[in-house]
HTML snippet that shows the backbone in 3Dmol.js (N, CA, C, O; Angstrom):
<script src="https://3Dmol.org/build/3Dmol-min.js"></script>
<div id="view" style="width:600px;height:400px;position:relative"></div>
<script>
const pdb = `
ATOM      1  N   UNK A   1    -167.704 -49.963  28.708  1.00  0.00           N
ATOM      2  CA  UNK A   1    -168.670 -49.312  29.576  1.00  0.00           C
ATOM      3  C   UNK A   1    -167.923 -48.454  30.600  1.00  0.00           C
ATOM      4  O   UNK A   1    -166.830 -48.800  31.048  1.00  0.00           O
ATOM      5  N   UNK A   2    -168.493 -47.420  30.927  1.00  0.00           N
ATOM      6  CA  UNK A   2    -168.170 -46.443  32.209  1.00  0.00           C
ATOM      7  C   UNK A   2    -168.040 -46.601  33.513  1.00  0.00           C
ATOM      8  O   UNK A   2    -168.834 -47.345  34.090  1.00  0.00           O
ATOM      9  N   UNK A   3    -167.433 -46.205  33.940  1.00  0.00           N
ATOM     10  CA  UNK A   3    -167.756 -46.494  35.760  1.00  0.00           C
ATOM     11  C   UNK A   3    -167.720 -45.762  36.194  1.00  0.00           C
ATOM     12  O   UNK A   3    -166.661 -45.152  36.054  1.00  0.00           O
ATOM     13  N   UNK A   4    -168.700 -45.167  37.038  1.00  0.00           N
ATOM     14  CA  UNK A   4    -169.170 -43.486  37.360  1.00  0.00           C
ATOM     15  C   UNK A   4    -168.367 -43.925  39.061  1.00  0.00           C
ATOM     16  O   UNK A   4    -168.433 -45.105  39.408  1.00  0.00           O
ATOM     17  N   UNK A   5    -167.933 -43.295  39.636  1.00  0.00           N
ATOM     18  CA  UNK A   5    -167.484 -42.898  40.886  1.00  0.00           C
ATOM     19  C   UNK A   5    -168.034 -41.466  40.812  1.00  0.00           C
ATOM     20  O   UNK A   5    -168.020 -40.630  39.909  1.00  0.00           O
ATOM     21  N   UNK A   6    -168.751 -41.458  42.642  1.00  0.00           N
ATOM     22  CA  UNK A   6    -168.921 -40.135  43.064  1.00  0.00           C
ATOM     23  C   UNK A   6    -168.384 -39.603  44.030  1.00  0.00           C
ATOM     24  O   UNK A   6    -167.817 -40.110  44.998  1.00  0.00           O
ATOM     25  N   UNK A   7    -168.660 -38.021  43.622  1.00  0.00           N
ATOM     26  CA  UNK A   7    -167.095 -37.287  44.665  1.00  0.00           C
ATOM     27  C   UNK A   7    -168.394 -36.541  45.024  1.00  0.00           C
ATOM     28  O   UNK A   7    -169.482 -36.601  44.452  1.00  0.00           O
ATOM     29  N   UNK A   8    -167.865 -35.509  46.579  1.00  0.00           N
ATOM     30  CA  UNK A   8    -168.676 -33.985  46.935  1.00  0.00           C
ATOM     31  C   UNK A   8    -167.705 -33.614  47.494  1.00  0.00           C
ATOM     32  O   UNK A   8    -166.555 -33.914  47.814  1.00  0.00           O
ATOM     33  N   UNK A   9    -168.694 -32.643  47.552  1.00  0.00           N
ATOM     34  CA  UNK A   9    -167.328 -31.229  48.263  1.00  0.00           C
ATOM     35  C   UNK A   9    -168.671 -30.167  49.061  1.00  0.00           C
ATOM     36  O   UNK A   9    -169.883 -30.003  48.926  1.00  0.00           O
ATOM     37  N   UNK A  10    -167.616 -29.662  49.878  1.00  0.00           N
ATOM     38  CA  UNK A  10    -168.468 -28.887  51.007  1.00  0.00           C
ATOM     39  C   UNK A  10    -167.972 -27.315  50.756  1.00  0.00           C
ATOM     40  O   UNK A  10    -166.766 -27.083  50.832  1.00  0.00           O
ATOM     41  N   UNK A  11    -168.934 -26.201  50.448  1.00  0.00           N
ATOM     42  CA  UNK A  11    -168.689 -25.028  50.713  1.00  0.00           C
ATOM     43  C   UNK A  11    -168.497 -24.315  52.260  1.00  0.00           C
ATOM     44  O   UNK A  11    -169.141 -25.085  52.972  1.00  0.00           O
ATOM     45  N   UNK A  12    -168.064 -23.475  52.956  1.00  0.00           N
ATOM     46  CA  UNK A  12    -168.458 -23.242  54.404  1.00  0.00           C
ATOM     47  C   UNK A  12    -168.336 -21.729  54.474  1.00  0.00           C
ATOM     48  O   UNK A  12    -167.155 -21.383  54.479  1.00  0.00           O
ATOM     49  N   UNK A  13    -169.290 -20.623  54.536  1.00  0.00           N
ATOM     50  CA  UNK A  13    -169.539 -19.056  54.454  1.00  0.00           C
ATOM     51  C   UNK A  13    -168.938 -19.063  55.616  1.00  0.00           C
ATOM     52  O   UNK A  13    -169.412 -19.500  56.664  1.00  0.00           O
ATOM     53  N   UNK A  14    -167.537 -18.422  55.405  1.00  0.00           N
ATOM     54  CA  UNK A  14    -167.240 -18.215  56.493  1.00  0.00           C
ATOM     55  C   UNK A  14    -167.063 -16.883  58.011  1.00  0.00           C
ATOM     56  O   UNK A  14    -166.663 -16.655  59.152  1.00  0.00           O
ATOM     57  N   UNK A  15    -167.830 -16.332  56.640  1.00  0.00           N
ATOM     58  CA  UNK A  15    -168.762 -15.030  57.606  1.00  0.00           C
ATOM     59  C   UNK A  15    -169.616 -15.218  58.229  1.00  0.00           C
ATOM     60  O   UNK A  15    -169.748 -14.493  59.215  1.00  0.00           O
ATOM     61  N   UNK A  16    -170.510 -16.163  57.998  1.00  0.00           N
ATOM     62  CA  UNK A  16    -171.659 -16.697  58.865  1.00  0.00           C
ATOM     63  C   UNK A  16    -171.533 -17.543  59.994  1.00  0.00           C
ATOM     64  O   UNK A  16    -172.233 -17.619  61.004  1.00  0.00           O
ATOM     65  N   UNK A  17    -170.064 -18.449  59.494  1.00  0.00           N
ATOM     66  CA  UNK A  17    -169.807 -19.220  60.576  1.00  0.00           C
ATOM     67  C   UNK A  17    -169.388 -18.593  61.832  1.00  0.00           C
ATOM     68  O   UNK A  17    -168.529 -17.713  61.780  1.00  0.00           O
ATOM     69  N   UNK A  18    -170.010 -19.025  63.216  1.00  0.00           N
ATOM     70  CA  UNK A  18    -169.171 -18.471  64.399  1.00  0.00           C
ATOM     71  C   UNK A  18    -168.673 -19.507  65.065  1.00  0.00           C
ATOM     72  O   UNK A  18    -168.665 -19.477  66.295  1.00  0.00           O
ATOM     73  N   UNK A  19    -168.164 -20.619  64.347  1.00  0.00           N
ATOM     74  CA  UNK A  19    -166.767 -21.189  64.740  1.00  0.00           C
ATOM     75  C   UNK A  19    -167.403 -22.151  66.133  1.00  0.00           C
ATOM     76  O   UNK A  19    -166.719 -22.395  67.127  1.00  0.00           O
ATOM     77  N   UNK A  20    -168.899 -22.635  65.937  1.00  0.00           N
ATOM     78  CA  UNK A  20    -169.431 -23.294  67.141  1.00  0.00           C
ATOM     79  C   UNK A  20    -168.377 -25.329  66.832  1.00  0.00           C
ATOM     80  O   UNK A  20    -168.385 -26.172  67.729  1.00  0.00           O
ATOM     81  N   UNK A  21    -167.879 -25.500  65.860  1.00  0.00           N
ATOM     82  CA  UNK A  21    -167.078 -26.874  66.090  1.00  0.00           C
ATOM     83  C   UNK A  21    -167.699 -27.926  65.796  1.00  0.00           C
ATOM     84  O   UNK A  21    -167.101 -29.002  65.775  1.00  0.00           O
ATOM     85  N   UNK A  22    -169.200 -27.817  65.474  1.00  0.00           N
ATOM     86  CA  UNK A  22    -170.315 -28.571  65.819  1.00  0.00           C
ATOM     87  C   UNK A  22    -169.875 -29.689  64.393  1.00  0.00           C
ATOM     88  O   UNK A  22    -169.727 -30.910  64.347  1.00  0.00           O
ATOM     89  N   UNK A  23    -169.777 -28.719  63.445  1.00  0.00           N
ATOM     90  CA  UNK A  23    -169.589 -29.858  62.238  1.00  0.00           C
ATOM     91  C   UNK A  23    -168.290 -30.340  61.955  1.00  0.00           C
ATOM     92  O   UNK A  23    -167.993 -30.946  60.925  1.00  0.00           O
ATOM     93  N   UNK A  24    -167.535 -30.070  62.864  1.00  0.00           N
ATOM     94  CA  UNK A  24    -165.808 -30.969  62.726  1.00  0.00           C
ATOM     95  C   UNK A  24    -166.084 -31.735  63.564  1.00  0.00           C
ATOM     96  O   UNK A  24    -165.310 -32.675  63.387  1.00  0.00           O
ATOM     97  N   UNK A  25    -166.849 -31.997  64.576  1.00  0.00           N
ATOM     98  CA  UNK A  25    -167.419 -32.844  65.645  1.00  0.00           C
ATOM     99  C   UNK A  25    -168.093 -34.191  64.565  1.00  0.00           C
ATOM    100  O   UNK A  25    -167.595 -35.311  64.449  1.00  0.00           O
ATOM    101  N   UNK A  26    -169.077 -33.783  64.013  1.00  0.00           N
ATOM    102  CA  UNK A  26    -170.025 -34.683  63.333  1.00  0.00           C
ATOM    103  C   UNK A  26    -169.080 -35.200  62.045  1.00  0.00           C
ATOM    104  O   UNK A  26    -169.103 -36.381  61.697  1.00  0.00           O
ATOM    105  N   UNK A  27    -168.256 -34.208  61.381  1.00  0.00           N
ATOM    106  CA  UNK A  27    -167.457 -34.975  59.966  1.00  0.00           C
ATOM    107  C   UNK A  27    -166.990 -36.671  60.084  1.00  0.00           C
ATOM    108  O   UNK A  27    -165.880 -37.053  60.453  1.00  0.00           O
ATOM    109  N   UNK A  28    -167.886 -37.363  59.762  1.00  0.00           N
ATOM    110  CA  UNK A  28    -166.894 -38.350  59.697  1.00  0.00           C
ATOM    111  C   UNK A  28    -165.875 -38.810  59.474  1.00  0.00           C
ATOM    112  O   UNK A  28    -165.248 -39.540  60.242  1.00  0.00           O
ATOM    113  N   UNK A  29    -165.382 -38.292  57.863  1.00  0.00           N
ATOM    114  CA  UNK A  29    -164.063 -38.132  57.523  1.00  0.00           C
ATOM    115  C   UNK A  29    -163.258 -37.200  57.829  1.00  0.00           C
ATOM    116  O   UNK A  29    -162.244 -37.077  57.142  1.00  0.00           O
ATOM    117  N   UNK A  30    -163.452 -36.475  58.724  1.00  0.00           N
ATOM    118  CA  UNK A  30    -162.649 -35.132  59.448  1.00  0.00           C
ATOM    119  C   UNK A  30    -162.092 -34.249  58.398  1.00  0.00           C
ATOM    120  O   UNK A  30    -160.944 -33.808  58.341  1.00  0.00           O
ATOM    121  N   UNK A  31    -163.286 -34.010  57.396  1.00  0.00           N
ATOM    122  CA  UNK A  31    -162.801 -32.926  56.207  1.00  0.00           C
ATOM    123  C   UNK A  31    -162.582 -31.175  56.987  1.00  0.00           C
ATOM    124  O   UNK A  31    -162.048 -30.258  56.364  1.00  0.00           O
ATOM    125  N   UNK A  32    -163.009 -31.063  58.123  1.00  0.00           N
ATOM    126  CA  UNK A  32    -162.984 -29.858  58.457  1.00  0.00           C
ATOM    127  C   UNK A  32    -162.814 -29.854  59.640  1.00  0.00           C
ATOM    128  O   UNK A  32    -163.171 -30.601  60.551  1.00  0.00           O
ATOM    129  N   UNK A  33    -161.707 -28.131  59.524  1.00  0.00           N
ATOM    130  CA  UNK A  33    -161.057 -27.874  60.477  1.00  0.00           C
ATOM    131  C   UNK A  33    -161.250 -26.799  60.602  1.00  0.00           C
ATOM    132  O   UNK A  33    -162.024 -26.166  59.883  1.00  0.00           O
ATOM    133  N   UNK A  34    -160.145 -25.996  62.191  1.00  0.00           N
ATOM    134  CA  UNK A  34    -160.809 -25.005  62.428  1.00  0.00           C
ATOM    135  C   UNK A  34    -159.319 -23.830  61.936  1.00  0.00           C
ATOM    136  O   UNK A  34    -158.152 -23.862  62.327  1.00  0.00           O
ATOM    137  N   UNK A  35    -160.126 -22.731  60.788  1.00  0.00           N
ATOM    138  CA  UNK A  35    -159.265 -21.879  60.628  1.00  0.00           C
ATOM    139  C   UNK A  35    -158.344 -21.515  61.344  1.00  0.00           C
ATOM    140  O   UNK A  35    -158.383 -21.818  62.537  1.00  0.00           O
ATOM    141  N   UNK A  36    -157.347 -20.826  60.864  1.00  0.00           N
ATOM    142  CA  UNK A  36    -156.402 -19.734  61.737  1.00  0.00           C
ATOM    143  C   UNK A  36    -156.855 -18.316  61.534  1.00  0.00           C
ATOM    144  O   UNK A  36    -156.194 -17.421  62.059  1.00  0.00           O
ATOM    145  N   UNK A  37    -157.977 -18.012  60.783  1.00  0.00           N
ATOM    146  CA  UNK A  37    -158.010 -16.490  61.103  1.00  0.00           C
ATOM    147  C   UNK A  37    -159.359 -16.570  61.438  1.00  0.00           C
ATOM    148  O   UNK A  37    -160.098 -17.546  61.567  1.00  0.00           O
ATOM    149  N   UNK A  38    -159.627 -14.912  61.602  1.00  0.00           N
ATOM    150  CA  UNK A  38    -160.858 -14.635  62.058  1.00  0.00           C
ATOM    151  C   UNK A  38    -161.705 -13.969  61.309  1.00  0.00           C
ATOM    152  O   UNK A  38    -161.204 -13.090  60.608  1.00  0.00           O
ATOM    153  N   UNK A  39    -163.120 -14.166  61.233  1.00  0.00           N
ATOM    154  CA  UNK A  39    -163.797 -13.711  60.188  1.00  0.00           C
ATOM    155  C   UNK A  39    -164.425 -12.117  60.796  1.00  0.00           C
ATOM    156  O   UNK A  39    -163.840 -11.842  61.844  1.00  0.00           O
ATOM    157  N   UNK A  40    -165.228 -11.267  60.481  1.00  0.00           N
ATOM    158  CA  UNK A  40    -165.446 -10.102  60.630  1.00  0.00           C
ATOM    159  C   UNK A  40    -165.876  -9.806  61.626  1.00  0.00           C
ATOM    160  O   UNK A  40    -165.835  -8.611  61.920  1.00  0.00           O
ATOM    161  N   UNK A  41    -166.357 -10.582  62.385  1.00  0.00           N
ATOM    162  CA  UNK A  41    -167.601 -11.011  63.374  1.00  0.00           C
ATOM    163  C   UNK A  41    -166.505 -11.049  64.664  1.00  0.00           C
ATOM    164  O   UNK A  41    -166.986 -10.889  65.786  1.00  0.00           O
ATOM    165  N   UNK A  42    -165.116 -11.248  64.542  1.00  0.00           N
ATOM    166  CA  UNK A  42    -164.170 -12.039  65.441  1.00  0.00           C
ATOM    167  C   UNK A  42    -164.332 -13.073  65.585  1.00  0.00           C
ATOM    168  O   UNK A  42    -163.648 -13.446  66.539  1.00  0.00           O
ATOM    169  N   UNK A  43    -165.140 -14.204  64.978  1.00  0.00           N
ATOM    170  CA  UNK A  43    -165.262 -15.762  65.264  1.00  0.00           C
ATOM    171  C   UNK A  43    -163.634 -16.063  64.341  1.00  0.00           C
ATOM    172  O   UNK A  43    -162.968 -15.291  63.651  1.00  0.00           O
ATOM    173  N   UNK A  44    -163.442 -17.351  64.671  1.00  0.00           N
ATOM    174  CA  UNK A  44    -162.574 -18.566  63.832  1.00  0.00           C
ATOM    175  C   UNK A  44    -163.469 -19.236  63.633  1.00  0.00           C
ATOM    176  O   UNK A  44    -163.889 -19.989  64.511  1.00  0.00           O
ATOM    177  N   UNK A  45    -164.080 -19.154  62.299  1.00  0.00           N
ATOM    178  CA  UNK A  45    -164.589 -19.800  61.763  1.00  0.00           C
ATOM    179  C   UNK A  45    -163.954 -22.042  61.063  1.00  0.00           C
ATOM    180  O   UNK A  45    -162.927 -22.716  61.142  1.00  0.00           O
ATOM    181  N   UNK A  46    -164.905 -22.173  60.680  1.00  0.00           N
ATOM    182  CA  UNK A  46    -164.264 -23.687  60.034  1.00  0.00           C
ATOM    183  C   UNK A  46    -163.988 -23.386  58.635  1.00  0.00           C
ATOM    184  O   UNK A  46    -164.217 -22.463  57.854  1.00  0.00           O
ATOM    185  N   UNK A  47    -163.353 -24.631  58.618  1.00  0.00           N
ATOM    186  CA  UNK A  47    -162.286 -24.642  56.712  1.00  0.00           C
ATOM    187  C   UNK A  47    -162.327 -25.775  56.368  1.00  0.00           C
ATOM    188  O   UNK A  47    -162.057 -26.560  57.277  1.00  0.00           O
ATOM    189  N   UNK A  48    -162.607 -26.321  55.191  1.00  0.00           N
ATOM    190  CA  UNK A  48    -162.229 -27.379  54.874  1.00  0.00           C
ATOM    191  C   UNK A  48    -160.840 -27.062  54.939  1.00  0.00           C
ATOM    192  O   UNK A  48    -160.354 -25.933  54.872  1.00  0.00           O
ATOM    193  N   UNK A  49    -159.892 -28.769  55.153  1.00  0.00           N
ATOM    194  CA  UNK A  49    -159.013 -28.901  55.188  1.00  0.00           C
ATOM    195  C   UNK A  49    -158.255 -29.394  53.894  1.00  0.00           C
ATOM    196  O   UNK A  49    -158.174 -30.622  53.860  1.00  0.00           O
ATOM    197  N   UNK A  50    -157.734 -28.808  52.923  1.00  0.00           N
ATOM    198  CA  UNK A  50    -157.346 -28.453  51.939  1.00  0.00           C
ATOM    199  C   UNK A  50    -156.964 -30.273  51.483  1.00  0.00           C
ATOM    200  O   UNK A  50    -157.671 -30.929  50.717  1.00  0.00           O
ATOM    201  N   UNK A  51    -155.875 -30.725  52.080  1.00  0.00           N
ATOM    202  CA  UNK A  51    -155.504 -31.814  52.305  1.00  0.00           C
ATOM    203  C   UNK A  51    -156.214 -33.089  52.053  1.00  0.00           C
ATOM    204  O   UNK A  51    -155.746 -34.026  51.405  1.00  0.00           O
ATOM    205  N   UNK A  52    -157.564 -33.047  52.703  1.00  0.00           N
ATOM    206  CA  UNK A  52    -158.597 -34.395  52.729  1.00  0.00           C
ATOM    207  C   UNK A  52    -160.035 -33.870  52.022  1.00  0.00           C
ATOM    208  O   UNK A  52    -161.062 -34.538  51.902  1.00  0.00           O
ATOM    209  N   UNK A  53    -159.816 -32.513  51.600  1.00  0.00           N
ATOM    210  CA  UNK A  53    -160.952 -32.590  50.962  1.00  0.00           C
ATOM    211  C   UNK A  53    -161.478 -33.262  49.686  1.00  0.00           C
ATOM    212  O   UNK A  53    -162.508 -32.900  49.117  1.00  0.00           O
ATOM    213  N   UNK A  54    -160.854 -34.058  49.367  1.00  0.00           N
ATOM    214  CA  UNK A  54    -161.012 -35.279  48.323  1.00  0.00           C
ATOM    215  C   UNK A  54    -161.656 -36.880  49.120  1.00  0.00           C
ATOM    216  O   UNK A  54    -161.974 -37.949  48.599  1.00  0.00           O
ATOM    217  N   UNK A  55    -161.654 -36.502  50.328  1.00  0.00           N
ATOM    218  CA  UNK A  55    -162.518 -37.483  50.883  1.00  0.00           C
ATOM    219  C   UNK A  55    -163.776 -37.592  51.364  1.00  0.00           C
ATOM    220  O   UNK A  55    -164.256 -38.645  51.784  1.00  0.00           O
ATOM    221  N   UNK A  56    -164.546 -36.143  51.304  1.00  0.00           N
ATOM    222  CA  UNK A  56    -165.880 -35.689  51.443  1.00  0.00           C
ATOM    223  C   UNK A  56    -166.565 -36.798  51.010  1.00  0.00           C
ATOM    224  O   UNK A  56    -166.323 -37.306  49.915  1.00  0.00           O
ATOM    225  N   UNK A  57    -167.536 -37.292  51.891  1.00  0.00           N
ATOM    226  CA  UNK A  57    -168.718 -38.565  51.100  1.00  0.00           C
ATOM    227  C   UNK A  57    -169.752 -37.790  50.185  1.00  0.00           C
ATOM    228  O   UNK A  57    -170.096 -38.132  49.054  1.00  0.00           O
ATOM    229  N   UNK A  58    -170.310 -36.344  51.102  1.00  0.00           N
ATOM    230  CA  UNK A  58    -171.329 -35.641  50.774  1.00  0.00           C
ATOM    231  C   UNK A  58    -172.452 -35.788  51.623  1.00  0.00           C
ATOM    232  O   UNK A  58    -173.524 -35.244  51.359  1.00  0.00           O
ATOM    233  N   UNK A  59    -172.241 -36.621  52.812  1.00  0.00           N
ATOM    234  CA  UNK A  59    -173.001 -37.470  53.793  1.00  0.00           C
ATOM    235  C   UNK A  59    -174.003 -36.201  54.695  1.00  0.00           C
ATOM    236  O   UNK A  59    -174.938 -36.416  55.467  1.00  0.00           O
ATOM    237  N   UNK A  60    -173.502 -35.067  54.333  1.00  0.00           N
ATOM    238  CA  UNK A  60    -174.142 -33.644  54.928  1.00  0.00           C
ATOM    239  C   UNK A  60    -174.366 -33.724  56.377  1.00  0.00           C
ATOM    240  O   UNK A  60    -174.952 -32.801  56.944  1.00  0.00           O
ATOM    241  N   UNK A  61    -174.008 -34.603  56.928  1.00  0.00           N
ATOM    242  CA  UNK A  61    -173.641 -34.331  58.614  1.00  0.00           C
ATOM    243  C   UNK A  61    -173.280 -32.928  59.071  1.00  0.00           C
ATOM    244  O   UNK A  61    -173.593 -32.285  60.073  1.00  0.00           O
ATOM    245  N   UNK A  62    -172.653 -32.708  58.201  1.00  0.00           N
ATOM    246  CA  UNK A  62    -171.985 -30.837  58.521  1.00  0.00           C
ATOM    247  C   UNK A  62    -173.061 -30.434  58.141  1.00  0.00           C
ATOM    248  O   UNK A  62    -174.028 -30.984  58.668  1.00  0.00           O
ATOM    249  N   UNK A  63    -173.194 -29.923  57.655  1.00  0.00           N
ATOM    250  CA  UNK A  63    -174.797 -28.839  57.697  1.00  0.00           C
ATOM    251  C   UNK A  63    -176.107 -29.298  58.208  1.00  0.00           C
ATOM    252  O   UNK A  63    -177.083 -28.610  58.506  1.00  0.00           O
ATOM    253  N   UNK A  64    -175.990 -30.311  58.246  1.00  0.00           N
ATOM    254  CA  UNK A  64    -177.519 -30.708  59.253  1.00  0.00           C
ATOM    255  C   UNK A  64    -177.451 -30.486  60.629  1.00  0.00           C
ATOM    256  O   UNK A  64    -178.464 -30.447  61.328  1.00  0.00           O
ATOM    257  N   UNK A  65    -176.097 -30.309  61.147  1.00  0.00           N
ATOM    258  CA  UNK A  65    -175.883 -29.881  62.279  1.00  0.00           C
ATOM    259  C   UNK A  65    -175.302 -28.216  62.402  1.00  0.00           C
ATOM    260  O   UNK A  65    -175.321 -27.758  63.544  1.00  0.00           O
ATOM    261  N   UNK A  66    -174.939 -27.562  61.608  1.00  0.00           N
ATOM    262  CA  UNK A  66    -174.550 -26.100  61.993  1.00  0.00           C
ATOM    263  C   UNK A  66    -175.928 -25.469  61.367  1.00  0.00           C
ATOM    264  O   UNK A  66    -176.640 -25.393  60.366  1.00  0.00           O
ATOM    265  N   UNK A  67    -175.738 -25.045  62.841  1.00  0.00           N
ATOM    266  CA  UNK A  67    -176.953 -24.129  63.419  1.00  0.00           C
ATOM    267  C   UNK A  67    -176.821 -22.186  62.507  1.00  0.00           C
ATOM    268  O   UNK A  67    -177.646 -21.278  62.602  1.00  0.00           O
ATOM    269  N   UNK A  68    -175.706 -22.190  61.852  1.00  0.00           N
ATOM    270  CA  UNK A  68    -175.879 -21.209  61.263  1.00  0.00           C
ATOM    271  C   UNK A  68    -176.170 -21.084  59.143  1.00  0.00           C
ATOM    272  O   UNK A  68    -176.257 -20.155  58.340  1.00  0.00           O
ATOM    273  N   UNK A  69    -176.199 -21.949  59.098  1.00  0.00           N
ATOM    274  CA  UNK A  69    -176.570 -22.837  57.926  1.00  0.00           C
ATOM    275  C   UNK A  69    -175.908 -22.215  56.578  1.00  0.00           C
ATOM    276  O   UNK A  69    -176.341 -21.965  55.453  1.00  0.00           O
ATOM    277  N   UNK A  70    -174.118 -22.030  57.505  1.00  0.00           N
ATOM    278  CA  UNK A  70    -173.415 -21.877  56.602  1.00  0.00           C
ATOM    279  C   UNK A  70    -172.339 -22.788  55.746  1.00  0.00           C
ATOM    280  O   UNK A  70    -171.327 -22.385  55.174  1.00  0.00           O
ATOM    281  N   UNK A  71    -172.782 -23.948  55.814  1.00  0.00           N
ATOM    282  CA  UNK A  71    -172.235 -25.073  54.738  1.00  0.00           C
ATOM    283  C   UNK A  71    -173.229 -25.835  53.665  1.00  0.00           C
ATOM    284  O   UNK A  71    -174.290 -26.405  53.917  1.00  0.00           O
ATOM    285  N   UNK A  72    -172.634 -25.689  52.517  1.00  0.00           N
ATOM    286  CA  UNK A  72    -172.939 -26.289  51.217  1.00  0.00           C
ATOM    287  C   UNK A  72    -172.931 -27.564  50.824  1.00  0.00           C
ATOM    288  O   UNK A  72    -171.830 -27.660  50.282  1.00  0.00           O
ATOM    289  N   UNK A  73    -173.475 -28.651  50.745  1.00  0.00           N
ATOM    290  CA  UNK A  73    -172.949 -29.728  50.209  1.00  0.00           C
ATOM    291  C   UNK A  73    -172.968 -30.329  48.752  1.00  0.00           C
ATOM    292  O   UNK A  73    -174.022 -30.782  48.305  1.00  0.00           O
ATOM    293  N   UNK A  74    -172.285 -30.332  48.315  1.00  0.00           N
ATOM    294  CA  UNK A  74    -172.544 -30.632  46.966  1.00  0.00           C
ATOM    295  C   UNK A  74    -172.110 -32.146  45.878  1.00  0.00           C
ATOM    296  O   UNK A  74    -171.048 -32.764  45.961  1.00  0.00           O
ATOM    297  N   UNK A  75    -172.941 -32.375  45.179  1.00  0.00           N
ATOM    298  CA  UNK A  75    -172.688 -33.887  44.793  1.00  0.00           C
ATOM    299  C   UNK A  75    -172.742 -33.822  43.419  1.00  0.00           C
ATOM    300  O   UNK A  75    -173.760 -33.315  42.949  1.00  0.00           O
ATOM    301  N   UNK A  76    -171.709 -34.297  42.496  1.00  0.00           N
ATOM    302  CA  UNK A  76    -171.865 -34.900  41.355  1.00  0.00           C
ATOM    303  C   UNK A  76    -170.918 -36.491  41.035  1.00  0.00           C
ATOM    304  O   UNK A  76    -170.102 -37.182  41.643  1.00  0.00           O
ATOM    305  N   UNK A  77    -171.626 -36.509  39.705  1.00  0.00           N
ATOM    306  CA  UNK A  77    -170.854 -38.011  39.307  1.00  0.00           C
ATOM    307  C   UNK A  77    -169.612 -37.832  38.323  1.00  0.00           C
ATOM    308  O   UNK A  77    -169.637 -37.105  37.329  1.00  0.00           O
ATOM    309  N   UNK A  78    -168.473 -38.631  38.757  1.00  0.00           N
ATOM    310  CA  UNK A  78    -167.531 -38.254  37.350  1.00  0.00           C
ATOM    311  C   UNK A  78    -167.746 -39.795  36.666  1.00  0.00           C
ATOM    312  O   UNK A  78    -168.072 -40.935  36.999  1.00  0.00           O
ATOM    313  N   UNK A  79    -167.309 -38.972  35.403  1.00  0.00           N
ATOM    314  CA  UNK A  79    -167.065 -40.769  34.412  1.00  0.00           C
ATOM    315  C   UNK A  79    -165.995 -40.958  34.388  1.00  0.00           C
ATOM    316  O   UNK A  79    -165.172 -40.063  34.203  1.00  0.00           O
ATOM    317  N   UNK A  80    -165.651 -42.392  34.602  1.00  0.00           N
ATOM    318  CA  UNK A  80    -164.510 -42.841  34.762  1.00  0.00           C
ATOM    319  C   UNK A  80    -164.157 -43.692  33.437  1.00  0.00           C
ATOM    320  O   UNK A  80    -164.796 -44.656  33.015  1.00  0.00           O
ATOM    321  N   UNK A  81    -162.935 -43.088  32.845  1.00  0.00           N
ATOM    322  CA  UNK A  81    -162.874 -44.285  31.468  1.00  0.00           C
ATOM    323  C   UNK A  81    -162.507 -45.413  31.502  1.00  0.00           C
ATOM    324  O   UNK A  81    -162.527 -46.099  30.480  1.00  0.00           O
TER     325      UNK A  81
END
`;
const viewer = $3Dmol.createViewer("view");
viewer.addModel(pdb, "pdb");
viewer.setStyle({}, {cartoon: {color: "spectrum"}});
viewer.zoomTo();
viewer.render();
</script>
């Protein structure tokens, strides 16, 4: 038999974002951080952090809180053999 473990992962537009912090505040697992560059707008936008983004729950704290409703959350199941 299988054993499904589930992973997510977070998209973040980072043209839309203006870098308000709100959802590195709320991440529980502190998947996101705040860029080094600047997006078109002049904000520093947020990034996932390349590093821990394998620890995303999918718990969507980040986007229920950015007010510019530029993060994605996304959920699937893998099979595990």
């Amino acid at each position: 038999m299988s054993q499904r473990r589930h992973t997510a992962y977070i998209t973040i537009d980072s043209e839309r974002c203006k870098g308000c912090g709100l959802c590195i505040f709320f991440c529980p697992q502190k998947v996101i951080g705040q860029a080094e560059r600047f997006n078109q707008k002049g904000y520093t936008p947020a990034t996932v952090i390349e590093e821990k983004a394998g620890e995303c729950t999918g718990c969507t704290a980040c986007a229920l809180m950015c007010p510019d409703i530029a993060i994605g959350v996304y959920r699937h199941a893998k099979v595990a053999p």
